[in-house]
N, C-alpha and C positions, 0 to 999 in steps of 0.2 A: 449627449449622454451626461455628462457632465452637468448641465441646468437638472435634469431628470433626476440626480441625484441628490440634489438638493432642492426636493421636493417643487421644481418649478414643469409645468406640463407643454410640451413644444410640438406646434407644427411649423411643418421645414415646406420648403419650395426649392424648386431645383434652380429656379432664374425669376425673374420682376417677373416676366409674364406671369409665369405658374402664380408666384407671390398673389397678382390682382386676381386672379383666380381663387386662392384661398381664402381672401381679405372677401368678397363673396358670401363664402360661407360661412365664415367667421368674424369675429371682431376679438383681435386679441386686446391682450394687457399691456403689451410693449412689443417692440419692433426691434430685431436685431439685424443688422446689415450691414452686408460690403459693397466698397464700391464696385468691383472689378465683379460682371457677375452677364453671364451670356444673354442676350438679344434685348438687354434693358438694365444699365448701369444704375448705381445704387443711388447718385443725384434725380435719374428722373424717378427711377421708385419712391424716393422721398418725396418728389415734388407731388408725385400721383397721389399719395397718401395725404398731405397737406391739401388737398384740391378737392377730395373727398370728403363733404359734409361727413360722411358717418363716420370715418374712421380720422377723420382730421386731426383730433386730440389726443389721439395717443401717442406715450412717448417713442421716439425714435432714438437708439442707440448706433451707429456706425463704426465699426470694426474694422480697421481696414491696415492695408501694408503703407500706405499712401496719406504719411505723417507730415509733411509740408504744409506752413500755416495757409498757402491758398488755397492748399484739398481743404483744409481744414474751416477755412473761413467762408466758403463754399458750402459749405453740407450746412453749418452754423446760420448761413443768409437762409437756407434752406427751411431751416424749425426741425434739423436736427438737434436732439435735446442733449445727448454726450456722442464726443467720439473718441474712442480709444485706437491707440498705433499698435500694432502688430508687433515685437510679439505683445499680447498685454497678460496681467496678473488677473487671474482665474476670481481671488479674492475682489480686486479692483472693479473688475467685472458684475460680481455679486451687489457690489454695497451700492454700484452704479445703479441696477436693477431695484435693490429696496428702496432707495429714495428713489428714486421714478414714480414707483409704484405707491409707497407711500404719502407722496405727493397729492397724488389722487386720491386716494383713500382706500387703497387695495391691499391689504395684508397677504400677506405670502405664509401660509403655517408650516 
């Protein structure tokens, strides 16, 4: 709700499966992710996503409770592009988002 209000458009998945399921039907703009996430943790979701020609480049954000530099240097070995510690700043969040996005050449209006 919170992305939605600031004009950003979100589809959710319940776990990584559902997620490759989605990524399927779509190709988003950016990737938000935890690790801790039922029948497919958020290192192999990234890896799946990094593995997949089409949706290889887009950025990946990970969110997660699981702030220790070796989670951390982990998702990063990964071609996760930020990851934020739990709790994190709503804002912090947002400007992670525009410069991803702006990176690519994706304006957010």
């Amino acid at each position: 709700r919170f992305l939605e209000r600031n004009g950003i458009r979100v589809l959710t998945a319940k776990d990584g499966l559902d997620a490759i399921r989605v990524l399927q039907e779509a190709k988003p703009h950016i990737i938000l992710l935890d690790i801790e996430m039922p029948n497919m943790d958020g290192y192999e979701f990234a890896t799946h996503v990094r593995n997949d020609e089409r949706v290889a480049d887009v950025p990946i954000i990970m969110i997660t409770s699981r702030t220790g530099d070796k989670h951390r240097a982990r998702a990063i070995e990964i071609g996760v592009n930020d990851y934020l510690g739990k709790p994190y700043q709503e804002s912090r969040l947002l400007e992670s988002i525009h410069r991803l996005l702006e990176e690519r050449g994706v304006v957010l209006t």
